[in-house]
N, C-alpha and C positions, 0 to 999 in steps of 0.2 A: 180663450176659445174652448168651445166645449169639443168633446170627443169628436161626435160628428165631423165639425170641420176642420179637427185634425188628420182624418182620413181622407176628404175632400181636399185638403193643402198637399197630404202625402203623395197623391195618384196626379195630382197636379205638374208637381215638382218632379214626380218619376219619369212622366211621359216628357216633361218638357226636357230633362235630362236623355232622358235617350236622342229625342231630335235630335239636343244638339251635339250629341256624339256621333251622329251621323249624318249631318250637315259639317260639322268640324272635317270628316274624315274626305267630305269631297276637297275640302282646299288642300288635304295633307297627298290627294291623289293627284292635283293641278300642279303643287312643285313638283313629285317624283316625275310628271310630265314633261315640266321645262328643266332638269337635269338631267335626266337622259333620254331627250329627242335627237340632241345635236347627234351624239354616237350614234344611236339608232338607226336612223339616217344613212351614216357611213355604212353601219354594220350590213342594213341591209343590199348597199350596193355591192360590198362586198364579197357576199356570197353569194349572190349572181353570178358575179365574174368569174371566182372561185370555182365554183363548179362547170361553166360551160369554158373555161378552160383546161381543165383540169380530167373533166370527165366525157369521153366520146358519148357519142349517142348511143353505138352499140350497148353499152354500160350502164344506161339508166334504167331505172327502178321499173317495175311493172306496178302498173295503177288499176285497182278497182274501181269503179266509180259504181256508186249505190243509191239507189230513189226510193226510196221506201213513199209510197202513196195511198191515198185511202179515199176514192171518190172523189176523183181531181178531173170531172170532164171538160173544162174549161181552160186546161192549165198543161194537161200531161206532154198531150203533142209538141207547145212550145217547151218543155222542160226537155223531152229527150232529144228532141231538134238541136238544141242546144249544145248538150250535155255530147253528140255526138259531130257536132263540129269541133268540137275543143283539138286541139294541134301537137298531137302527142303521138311518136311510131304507132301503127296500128296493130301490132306483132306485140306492143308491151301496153296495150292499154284494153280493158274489160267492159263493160257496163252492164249490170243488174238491175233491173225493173224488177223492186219489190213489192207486189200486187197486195194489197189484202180489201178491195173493194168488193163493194155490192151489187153497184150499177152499172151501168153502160161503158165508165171507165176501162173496165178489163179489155173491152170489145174495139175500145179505142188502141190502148196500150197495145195492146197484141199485135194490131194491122201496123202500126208505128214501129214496133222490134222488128217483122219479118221484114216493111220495107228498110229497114238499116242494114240487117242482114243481107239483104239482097246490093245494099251499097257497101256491104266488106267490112263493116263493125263486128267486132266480138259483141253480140250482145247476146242478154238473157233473160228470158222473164220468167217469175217465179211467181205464183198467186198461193195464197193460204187460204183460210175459207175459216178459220178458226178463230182468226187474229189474236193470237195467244202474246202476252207479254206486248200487243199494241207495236209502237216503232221500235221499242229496245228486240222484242222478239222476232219482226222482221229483218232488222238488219243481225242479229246474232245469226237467223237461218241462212241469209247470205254471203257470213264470212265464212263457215263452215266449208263454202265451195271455192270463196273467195282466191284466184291467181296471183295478184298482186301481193307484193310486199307492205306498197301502198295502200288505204284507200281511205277515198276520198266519198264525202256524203251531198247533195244537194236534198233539201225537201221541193214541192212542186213548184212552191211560187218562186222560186230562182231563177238564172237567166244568166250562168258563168257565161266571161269571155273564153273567146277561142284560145287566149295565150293564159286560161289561170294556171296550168299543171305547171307550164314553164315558167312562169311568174314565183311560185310555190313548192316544189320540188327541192330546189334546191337546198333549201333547208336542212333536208333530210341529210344531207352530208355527215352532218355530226350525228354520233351511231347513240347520244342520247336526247336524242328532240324525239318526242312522242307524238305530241300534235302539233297543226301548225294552224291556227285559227284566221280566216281575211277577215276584211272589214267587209260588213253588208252596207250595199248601194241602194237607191230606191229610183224605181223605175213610175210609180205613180205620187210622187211625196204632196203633187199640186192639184190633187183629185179635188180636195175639199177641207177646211179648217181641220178637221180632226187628222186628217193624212199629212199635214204640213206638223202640226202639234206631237204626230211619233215621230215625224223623220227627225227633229230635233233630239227626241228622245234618246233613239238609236244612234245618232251622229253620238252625243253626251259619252254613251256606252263605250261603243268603238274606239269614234273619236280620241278618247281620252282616256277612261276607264281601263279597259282592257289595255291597250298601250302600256296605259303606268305601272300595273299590275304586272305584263309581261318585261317590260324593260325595267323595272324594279327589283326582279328577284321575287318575285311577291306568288303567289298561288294562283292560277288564272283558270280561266274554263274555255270549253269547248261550248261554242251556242246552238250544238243540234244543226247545223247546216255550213256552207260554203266553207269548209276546213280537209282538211287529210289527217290520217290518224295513221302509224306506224301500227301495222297488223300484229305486230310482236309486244307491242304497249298496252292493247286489248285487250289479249289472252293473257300477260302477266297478271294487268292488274284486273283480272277476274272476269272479262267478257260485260259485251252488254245485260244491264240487269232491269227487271221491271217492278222494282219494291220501290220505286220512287217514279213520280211525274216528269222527272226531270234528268232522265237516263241519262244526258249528256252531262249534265253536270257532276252529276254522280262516279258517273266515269272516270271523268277529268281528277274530283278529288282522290279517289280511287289510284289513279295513275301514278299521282306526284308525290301520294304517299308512297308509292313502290318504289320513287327515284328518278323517277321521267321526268323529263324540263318539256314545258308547252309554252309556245312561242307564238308570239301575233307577228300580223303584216299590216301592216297601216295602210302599205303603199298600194295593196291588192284588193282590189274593192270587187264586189260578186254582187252586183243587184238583183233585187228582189221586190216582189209585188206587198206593201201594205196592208192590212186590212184595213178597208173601207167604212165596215159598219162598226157601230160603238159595241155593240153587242158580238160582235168578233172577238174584237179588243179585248174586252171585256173576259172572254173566255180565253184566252192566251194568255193574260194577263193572271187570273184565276188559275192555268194551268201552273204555271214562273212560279205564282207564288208558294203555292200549296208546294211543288215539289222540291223549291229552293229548302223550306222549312222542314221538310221529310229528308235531304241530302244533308241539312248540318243536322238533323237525331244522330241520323245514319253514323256520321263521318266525325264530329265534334270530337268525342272520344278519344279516339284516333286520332287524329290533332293535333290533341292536348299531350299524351304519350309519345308521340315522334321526336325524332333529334332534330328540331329547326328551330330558327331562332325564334324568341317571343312577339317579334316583329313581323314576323311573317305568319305566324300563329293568331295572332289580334286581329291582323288584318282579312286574315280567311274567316275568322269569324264573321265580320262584320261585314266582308262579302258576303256569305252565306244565309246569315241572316237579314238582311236588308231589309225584306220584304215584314220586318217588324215594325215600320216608321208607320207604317196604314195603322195597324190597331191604336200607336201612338197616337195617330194625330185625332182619331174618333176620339180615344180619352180627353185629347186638351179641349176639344169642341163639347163634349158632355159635362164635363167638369166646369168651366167657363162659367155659366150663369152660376151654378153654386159658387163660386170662388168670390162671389159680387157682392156676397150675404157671407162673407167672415170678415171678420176686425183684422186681422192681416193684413188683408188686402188696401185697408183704408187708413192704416198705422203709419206707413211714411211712404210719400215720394220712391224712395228709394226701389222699394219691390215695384211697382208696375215700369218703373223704369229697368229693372234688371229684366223683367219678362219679357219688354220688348227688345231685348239687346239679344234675351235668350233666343227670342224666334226670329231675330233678324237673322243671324247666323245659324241657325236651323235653314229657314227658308230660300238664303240667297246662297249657301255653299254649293247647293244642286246649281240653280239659277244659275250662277258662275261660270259652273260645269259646262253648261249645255252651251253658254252663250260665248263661251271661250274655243267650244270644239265647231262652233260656226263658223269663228273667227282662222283657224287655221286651216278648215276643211273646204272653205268659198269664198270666190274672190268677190262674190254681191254678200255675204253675210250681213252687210247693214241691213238689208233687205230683208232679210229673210229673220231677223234679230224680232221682229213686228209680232212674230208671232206664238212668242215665250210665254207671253201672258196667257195665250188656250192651253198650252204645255201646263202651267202653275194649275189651270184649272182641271185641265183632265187629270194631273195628279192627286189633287185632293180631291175629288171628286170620283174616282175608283177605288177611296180609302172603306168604303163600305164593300166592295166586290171584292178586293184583298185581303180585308179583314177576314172576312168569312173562311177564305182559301187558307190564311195562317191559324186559325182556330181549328180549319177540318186536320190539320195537318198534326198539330200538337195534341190534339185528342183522337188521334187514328181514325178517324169519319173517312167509311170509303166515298169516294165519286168516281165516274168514269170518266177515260181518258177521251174529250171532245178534241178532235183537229177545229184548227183554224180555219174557215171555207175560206177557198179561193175564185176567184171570177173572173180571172185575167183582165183585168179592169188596170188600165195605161192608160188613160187623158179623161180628162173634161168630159163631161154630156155622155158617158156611158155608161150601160144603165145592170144595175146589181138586182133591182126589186124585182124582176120576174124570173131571176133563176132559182136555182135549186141551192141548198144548203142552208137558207135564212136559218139563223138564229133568234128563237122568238125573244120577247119579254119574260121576262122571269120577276118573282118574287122580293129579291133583293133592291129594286126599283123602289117599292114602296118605301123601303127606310133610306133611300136617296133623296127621296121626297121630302117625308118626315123630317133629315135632319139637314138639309136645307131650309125649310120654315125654324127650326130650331135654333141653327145658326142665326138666321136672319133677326128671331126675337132677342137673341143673346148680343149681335151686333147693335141694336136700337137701346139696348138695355146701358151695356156700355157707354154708347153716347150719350143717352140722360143723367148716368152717374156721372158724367165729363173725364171715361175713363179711353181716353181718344189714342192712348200709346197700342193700346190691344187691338183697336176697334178694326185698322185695317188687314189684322190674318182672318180674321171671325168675315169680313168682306170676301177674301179668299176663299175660305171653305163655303162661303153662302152659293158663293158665284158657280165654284168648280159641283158641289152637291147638285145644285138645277142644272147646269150645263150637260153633265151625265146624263141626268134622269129625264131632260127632254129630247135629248139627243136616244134614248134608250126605248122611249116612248114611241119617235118620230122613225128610228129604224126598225122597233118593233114588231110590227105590224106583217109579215111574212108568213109564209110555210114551214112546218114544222121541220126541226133543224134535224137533218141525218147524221144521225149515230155510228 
C-alpha cells in the first residue's frame, strides 16, 4: 500500500476503535446495572423509612425550589401550577420564578406568582433583563437569596408530582449526598416517531446509565432539571458557572471533585414535555454536546490529578466525553468508499470480517442499552421495543449536528446559548407550526443531505464489490442522514426562532 492509503487504513481503524470503546462501555454499564439494582432497590426503601421515622416534620429541611425560564408562554402556568402543589410544610418550602424573558411570558408569570401568593405560597419572582451568564447566572442570582438548605431546580417543560420533595428529601439524611438526581418521565413520548425515538433515548440514560453510574461508585451528573442540590455543595464547589453549555454538568464534576457523593433515584420519575420538532432536538442536542466537550477541557485535568481510583477516572472520561462517537462515526462513513480502493481491504477474509464484529459491538452496545432499560421500565416494552430502529436512525443521523457542537467546543468557537422551545404539546393532533419559537433550517441540513447520498453511493459500492459484511451500517447511516434532513426540512419551515 502506498502512503495515501495508509492514512486512509489509519483514520479507519482509529475511528472504528474508538466506537467500539464506547459501544464496549455500554455492556460494561448493563452489568454494573444488574449488580447493584438488587441493593439499590432495598437501599432506596430504606431511606424512606429511615427518615420519616426517624425525623419529625417540624425537622425537615427547608426547600428552595428554582424555575429559571426564558420565553415559556405556553408552558410557565402549568410549570408553577405544579411546582406549587407539590406536598411540602408551607412554612419550610420557597419557590423562585427566575424570569430572564422578553415577551409576554413575564406578564404571564407575574399574574401566576401574585395569584399563588394570594393562595399562601412563599413565592418570588425575580426577572433580569441582561441574562448574563444565561441559566447558570439565573439560578446563581437566585441562590444568593435562596432560604432553603435545599434546592431543588425544574426547567419549564416539567410537571413534578405533588409527593416529589417527599419522595427525595430523604436522602439528604446523609450530611455527604450533594445532589440527588430523579429519573425524567415523558408526558408526550406518543406525539409522533421522533417523540417515541427520544423517550427511548432518555429511558437508555436514566433507565440504566445514570443508575449504574450512581450505584457503581462511578462519577455521575446532575441533568439541569427534576434534581435537588444541597445549597452547601454549590458554594463549595464554586457556585453555578457560565464558561461551559453545560452548567449542570460541570457543576456536578466540579462537586465530586470536592468530595460530595451524587445519588440517583430510579424509583422517582418527574415528567416532562419532549421536544417535538427535529430542529429542537437538534439544538439541545448541539447544546449536550458542545458543553459535555467544554466540561471535560474544563475538568479532565483535575480528574486525572485526584485520589480515585482509575476506574472511576476512565469511566468519567468516557462519560464526558461521549459525545465524541458523532465525529467518529462521520470518519468511518467518509473513509468507507476509500477503504474500497486499498489492497488491505481485499487481502483476506479475515479484515472485513473483523470490521464487521467491530461495528457490531459498537452499534448494538447502545442498542442493548436502550432496549434493556425498556424491558425494566414497562410492562408493554415489547411494544414499544418497534421503534429502536428510528432511535438507530436519529442517532446517526444528528452525527453531522453533533459533530459541529464537538469541533465548536475543542476549537473554542463561541455560539449562543439557544433554549429548547417549548409548546405544551401532550397528545396527538396538536398543533406546534403556528406558535412562536420555531426553530428554522439551518445550514448544517445541507451536508445531512450530502452525506446521505454519499453514504448511499458507498452502500451500492460495497454491494458490487460483494462486500455485504459492511454493507448493512453504510444502510444505517444512509437511512438515519435522510431521516434527519427530511424530518429538518419538513419542520423547517417556521418563524424565526427567539433568542
Amino acid at each position: 500500500m502506498d502512503l495515501v492509503q495508509y492514512i486512509w487504513l489509519g483514520i479507519y481503524v482509529f475511528a472504528l476503535t474508538a466506537l467500539l470503546t464506547y459501544g464496549l462501555n455500554c455492556w460494561f454499564l448493563l452489568l454494573m446495572y444488574r449488580l447493584n439494582c438488587p441493593k439499590a432497590a432495598r437501599k432506596h426503601q430504606h431511606i424512606k423509612d429511615a427518615f420519616y421515622r426517624n425525623i419529625a416534620p417540624e425537622n425537615w429541611p427547608r426547600v428552595t425550589i428554582q424555575l429559571p425560564i426564558y420565553n415559556e408562554r405556553y408552558v410557565v402556568e402549568r410549570l408553577i401550577e405544579s411546582v406549587c402543589r407539590i406536598d411540602w410544610p408551607r412554612h419550610l418550602l420557597e419557590v423562585q420564578v427566575l424570569d430572564d424573558s422578553t415577551d409576554d411570558t413575564q406578564k404571564i408569570a407575574r399574574a401566576m406568582v401574585a395569584e399563588m401568593k394570594m393562595a399562601g405560597i412563599d413565592i418570588v419572582y425575580i426577572h433580569r433583563t441582561n441574562r448574563q451568564g444565561f441559566k447558570a447566572g439565573a439560578l446563581g442570582e437566585g441562590l444568593k437569596i435562596a432560604k432553603g438548605s435545599l434546592v431543588a431546580v425544574f426547567d419549564a417543560d416539567f410537571i413534578p408530582a405533588a409527593d416529589f420533595l417527599k419522595a427525595s428529601v430523604p436522602y439528604f439524611q446523609e450530611p455527604q449526598i450533594g445532589m440527588l438526581q430523579t429519573r425524567w418521565g415523558h408526558i408526550n413520548s406518543d406525539y409522533s416517531l421522533l417523540t417515541r425515538a427520544q423517550s427511548i433515548g432518555i429511558d437508555g440514560h436514566f433507565g440504566v446509565e445514570q443508575a449504574s453510574r450512581a450505584w457503581g461508585g462511578l462519577f455521575m451528573n446532575f441533568n439541569g432539571t427534576g434534581g435537588i442540590w444541597r445549597k452547601k455543595a454549590i458554594q463549595e464547589a464554586g457556585g453555578w458557572q457560565a464558561d461551559t453549555l453545560t452548567e449542570d454538568l460541570d457543576l456536578s464534576y466540579r462537586a465530586q471533585l470536592k468530595g460530595w457523593k451524587l445519588m440517583f433515584a430510579t424509583q422517582v420519575v418527574c415528567p416532562a414535555e419532549i421536544p417535538v420538532t427535529i430542529n429542537a432536538f437538534k439544538s439541545q442536542q448541539h447544546r449536550w454536546a458542545k458543553g459535555s466537550i467544554q466540561t471535560a477541557k474544563k475538568n479532565l485535568g483535575k480528574l486525572f490529578r485526584a485520589d480515585i481510583s482509575w476506574l472511576v477516572k476512565i469511566q468519567a472520561f468516557l462519560h464526558l466525553t461521549h459525545y465524541m462517537v458523532h465525529p467518529m462515526m462521520l470518519l468511518v462513513v467518509l473513509t468507507s468508499i476509500p477503504m474500497l480502493y486499498t489492497q488491505w481491504f481485499f487481502d483476506n477474509l479475515a479484515y472485513p470480517v473483523m470490521i464487521f464484529t467491530v461495528l457490531c459491538l459498537a452499534t448494538f452496545g447502545p442498542s442493548s442499552l436502550y432496549l434493556f432499560s425498556q424491558r425494566i421500565l414497562y410492562r408493554d416494552w415489547k411494544t414499544r421495543i418497534k421503534y429502536l430502529p428510528f432511535l438507530m436512525c436519529l442517532g446517526t443521523g444528528i452525527a453531522v449536528n453533533n459533530t459541529r457542537a464537538v469541533l465548536e467546543a475543542l476549537f473554542n468557537i463561541k455560539s449562543g446559548f439557544i433554549r429548547t422551545p417549548k409548546y405544551g404539546i401532550r397528545q396527538k393532533g396538536e398543533n406546534w407550526q403556528n406558535k412562536k419559537y420555531t426553530i428554522p433550517l439551518n445550514a448544517v441540513s445541507i451536508l445531512e443531505l450530502f452525506l446521505g447520498f454519499y453514504s448511499l453511493t458507498g452502500l451500492f459500492m460495497f454491494l458490487f464489490f460483494s462486500k455485504y459484511l459492511v454493507s448493512p451500517f453504510l444502510l444505517i447511516y444512509t437511512s438515519g442522514f435522510f431521516y434527519v434532513f427530511f424530518l429538518s426540512v419538513k419542520h423547517g419551515f417556521g418563524k424565526t426562532a427567539s433568542r
